[in-house]
C-alpha positions in Angstrom: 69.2 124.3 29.9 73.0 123.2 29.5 74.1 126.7 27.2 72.3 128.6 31.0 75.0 126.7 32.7 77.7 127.5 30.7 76.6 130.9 30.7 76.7 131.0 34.2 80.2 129.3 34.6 81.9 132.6 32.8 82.3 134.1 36.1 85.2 131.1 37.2 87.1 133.0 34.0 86.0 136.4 34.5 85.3 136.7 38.1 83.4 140.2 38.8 82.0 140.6 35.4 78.4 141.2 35.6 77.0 140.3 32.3 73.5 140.0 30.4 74.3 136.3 29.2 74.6 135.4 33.0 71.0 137.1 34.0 69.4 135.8 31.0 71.0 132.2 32.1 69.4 133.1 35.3 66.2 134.2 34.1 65.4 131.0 32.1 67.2 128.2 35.0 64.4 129.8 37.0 61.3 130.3 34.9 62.1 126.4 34.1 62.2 125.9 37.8 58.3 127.1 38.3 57.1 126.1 36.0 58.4 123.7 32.4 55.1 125.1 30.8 56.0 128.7 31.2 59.3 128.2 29.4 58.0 130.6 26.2 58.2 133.6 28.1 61.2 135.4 28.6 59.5 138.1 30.9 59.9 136.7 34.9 57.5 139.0 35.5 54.9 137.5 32.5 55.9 134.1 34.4 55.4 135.2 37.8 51.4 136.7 37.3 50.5 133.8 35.3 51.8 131.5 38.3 50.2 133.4 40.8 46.6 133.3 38.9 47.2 129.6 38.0 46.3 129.0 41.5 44.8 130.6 44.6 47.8 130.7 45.9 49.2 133.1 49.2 50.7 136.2 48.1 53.7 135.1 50.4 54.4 132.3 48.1 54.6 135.1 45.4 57.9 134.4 43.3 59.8 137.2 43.1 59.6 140.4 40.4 62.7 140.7 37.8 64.3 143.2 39.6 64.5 141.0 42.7 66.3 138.1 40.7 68.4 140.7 39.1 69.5 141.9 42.2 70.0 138.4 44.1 72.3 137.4 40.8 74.4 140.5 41.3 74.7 139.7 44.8 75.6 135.8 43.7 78.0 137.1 40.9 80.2 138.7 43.6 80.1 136.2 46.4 81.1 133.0 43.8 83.7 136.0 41.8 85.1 136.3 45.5 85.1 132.2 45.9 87.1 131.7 42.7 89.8 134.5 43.4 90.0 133.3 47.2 93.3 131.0 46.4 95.1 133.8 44.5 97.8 136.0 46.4 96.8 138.9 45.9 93.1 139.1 45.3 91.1 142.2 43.7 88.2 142.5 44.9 85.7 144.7 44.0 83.6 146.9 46.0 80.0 145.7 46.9 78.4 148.8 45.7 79.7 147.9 42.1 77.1 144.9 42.9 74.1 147.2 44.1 74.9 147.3 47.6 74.9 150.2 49.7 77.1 151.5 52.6 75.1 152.2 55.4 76.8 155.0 57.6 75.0 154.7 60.7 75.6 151.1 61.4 78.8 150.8 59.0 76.9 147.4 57.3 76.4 147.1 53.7 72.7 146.7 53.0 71.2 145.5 49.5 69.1 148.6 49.8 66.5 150.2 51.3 65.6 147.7 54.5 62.5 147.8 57.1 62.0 149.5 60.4 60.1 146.3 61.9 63.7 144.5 61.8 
C-alpha cells in the first residue's frame, strides 16, 4: 500500500501531470478499500461485479465502473496540482478540459460530461 502513496504524492513535484503510476495507485488504494480479499485483481471492474454478487446488495450501493474512478482521479489530479501551485506567483494552470471537463456554452460552467435533465 505505501509504493500507492508515493505514487500518488508525484503530483506535489509535478503538479498537472496525469500519469498511469497515479491511476494504478488509485486503482489498488481502492480495490483494498472494498474489499482486502479482492486485492488479486487488478481490473476495478472484476472487483466491482464480484462485490456486487457477494451480496444482495442495492444497485445504488454499486461501486463505481473504471472509467468513473478514472475520471474522479483526473478531476483530483487537477484540483490537489492547483493546491500545490496556489503559493507560487505566478501559477500555470492548466485548463480543465486537459482533465476531461467540458465547457458548457449555454450556462458558461464546466461540466465533467454529459449531465441529466432531471437536475
Amino acid at each position: 500500500m505505501l509504493p500507492s502513496l508515493t505514487a500518488m504524492r508525484s503530483v506535489e513535484n509535478s503538479p498537472f501531470c496525469e500519469t498511469e503510476e497515479i491511476h494504478l495507485a488509485v486503482k489498488k488504494i481502492v480495490i483494498a478499500a472494498y474489499d482486502k480479499t479482492a486485492m488479486s485483481s487488478p481490473n476495478i471492474n472484476a472487483v466491482r461485479k464480484y462485490l456486487f454478487t457477494k451480496k444482495n446488495n442495492r444497485i445504488a450501493n454499486i461501486p463505481p465502473t473504471q472509467s468513473a474512478l478514472k475520471q474522479h482521479t483526473r478531476r483530483a489530479i487537477l484540483q490537489s496540482s492547483i493546491w500545490y501551485s496556489c503559493l507560487n506567483t505566478q501559477m500555470n494552470v492548466q485548463s480543465p478540459a486537459s482533465f476531461g471537463w467540458q465547457s458548457d456554452p449555454e450556462t458558461d460552467v464546466w461540466i465533467s460530461g454529459k449531465t441529466s435533465h432531471w437536475l
